[in-house]
N, C-alpha and C positions, 0 to 999 in steps of 0.2 A: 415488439421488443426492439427497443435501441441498442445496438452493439458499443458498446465503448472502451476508452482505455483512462487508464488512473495512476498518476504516479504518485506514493507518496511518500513522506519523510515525517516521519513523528518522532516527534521533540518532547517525553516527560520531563518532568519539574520532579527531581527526585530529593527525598527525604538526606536533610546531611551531608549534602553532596557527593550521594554514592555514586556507583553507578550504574548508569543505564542501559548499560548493556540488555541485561535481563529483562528489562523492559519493553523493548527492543524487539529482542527473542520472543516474545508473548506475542506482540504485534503480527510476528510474521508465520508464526504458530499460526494463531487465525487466521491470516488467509490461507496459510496451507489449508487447515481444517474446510475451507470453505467450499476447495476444488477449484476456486476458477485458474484458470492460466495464468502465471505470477513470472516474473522474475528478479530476483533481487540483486541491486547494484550496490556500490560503496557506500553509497549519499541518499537513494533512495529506493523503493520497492515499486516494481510497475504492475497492475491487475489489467488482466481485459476478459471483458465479459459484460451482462447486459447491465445498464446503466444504474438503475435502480440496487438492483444486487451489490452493484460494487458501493452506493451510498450506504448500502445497508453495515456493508464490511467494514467499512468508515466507523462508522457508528459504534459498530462493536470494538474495534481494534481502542477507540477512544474510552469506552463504558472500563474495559480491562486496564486501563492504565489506572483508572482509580479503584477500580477492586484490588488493584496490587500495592496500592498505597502511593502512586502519583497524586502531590494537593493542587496538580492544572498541567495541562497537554496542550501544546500546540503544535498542528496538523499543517505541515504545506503541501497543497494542494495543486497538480498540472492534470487535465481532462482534457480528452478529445472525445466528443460524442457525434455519434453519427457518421456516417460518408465512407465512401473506400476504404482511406486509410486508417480505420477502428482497430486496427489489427496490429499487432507486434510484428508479425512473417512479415506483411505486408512494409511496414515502416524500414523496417532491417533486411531486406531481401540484398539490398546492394553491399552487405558489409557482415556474410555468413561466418566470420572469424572474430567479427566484435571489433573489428579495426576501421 
């Protein structure tokens, strides 16, 4: 098992130029649902956990944008896999206030 970390930002293509909030919201619905360690910032969403797993969560957060009526999603993607620093504590231990 590879430990890794995922940050993402999904971008739906929404119907009429609604908005995407809700879309959004759905996105981070599933990973909650998923259990792995998440946290969510302004700009984007971070997972960590094993590598695979988090492609999978990908996948799905992607699949629900067009069950919900997204006609194309685009996904930015930042990964660290493997080594020490896979870890959130680890990355952020110098800056326990978010500062």
């Amino acid at each position: 098992m590879t430990q890794a970390l995922l940050s993402i930002q999904i971008l739906p293509k929404t119907k009429d130029g609604e908005d995407s909030i809700p879309y959004v919201d759905r996105a981070i619905e599933i990973i909650k649902e998923s259990g792995v360690s998440y946290k969510v910032g302004p700009l984007e969403t971070t997972m960590e956990g094993e590598f695979d797993e988090l492609l999978a969560i990908v996948k799905k957060m992607n699949e629900a944008m067009f069950e919900i009526g997204s006609p194309s999603v685009m996904s930015q993607i930042k990964l660290l896999v493997g080594g020490p620093h896979a870890s959130m504590a680890k990355l952020l231990e110098k800056y326990p206030d978010g500062q």
